[in-house]
C-alpha positions in Angstrom: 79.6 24.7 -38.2 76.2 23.2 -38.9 75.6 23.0 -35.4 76.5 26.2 -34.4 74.2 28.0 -37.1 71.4 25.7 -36.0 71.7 26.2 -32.2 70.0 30.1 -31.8 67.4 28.4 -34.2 66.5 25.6 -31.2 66.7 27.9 -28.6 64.2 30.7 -30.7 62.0 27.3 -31.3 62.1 26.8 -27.3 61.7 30.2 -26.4 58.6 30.5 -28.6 57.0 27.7 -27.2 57.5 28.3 -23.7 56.0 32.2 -24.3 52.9 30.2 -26.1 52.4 27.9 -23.4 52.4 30.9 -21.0 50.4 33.2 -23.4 47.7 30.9 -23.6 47.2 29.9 -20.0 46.8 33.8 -19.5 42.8 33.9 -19.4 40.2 37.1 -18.7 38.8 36.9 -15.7 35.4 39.2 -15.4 34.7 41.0 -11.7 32.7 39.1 -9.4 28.9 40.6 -9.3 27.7 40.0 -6.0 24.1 40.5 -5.5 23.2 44.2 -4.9 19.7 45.4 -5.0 20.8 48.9 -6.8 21.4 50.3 -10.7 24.4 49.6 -12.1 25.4 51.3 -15.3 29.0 50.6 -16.9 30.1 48.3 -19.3 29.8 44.6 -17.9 30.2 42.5 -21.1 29.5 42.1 -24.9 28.1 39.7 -27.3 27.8 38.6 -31.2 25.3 36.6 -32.9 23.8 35.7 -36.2 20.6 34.3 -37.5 18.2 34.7 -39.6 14.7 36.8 -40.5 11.8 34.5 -41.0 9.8 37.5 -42.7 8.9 37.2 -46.4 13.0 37.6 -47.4 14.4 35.2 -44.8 17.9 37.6 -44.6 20.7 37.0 -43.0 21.1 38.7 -39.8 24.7 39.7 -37.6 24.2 41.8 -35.0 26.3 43.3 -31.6 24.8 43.0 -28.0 26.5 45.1 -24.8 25.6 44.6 -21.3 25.4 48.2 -20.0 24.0 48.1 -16.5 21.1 46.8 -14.0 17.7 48.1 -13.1 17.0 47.6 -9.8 18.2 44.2 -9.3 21.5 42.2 -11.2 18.4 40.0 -12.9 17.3 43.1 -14.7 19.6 43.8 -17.5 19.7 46.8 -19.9 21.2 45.8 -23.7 21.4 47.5 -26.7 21.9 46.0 -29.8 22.7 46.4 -33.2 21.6 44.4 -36.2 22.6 43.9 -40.1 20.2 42.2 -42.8 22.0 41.1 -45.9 21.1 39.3 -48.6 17.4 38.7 -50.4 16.2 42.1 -50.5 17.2 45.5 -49.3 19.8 45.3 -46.4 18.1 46.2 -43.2 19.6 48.0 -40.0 18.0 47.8 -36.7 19.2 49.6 -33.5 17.4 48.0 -30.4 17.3 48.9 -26.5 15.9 46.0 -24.7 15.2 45.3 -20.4 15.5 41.5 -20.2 14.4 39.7 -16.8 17.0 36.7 -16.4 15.3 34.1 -14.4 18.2 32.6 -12.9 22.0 33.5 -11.3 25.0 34.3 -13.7 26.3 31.3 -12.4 24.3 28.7 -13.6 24.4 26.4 -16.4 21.5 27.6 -18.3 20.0 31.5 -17.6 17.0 31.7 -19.8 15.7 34.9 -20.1 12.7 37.5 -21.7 12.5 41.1 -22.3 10.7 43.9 -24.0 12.0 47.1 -25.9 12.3 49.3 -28.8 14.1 49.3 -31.9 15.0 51.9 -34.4 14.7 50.2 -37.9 15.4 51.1 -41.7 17.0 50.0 -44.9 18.5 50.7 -48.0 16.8 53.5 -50.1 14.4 54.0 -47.0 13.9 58.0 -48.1 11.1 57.2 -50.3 9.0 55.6 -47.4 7.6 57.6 -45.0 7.1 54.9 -42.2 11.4 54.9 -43.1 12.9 54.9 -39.7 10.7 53.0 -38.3 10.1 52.8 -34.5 9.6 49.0 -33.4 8.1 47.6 -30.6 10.2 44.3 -29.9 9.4 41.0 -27.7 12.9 38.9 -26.5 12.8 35.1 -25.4 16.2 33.1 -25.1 18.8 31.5 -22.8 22.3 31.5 -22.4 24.2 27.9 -21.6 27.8 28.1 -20.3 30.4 27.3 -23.0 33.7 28.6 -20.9 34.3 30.2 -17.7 34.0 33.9 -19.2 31.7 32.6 -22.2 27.9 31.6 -22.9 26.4 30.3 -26.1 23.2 32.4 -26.7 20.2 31.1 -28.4 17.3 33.6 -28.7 14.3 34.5 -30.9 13.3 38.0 -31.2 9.6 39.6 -31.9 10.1 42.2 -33.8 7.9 45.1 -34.7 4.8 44.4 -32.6 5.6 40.3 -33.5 5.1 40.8 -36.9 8.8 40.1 -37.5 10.8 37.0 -36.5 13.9 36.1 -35.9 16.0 33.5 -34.6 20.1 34.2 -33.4 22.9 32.2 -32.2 25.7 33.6 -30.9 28.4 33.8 -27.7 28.2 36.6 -25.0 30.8 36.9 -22.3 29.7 36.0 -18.4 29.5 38.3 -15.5 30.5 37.0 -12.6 32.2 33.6 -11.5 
């Protein structure tokens, strides 16, 4: 009887297995950009990164990056952001819009890149501060190196308010193209 009871228990094991080994080789596959010499706006990919603020506090910094379209050319990118400061000190909040000019194809291993923007900043207890929003001018250097077929590693510093704020991030972002 032992053997019985045991047997839907192999066959489960086998079963589960099998729908893992197929599960896992299932794999997102992003559209093929071909170049194009037009604006494209839509949602073409998404990133997250953390770092740190090198101003007086030295905060902790997570943020959220989306790839919403092209200016003119695939190389010209649109991104918002959004950013989090916790820790020493007040926690921050930044909302950025940035153009970056990618110097290279999506397809390479490294696509360093710069950009220039704006960002919307305040903090906790920021109603007591008139200069609370604040609106930033922002400078963007960094690079992406492939990590996966649908995955870069980001590295990037970011100039923040007129360069009077630094930060450094590391993060992933997904690829365009293939």
């Amino acid at each position: 009887m032992n053997q019985r009871a045991g047997t839907p228990i192999v066959m489960l094991v086998v079963l589960g297995l099998a729908a893992a080994r197929i599960a896992a080789a299932q794999e997102f596959v992003p559209p093929k950009t071909a170049g194009h010499a037009g604006t494209r706006i839509g949602l073409f990919g998404f990133g997250v990164r953390g770092g740190v603020d090198f101003r007086r506090s030295s905060q902790l910094v997570l943020g959220a990056t989306l790839d919403v379209g092209d200016l003119l050319s695939n190389r010209v990118r649109l991104r918002p952001s959004g950013e989090i400061g916790v820790f020493n000190g007040p926690n921050t909040y930044v909302f950025n819009m940035e153009t970056l000019w990618r110097f290279t194809d999506d397809e390479d291993v490294a696509t360093p890149y710069i950009g220039l923007g704006f960002g919307l900043a305040s903090r906790d207890n920021c109603g007591a501060d008139p200069q609370c929003p604040d609106l930033w001018f922002n400078a963007v250097f960094g690079f992406e190196l492939r990590y996966r077929s649908t995955f870069n590693w980001l590295l990037e510093y970011h100039g923040m308010d007129r360069i009077r704020r630094h930060r450094l991030y590391i993060g992933l972002t997904t690829r365009r193209g293939n």
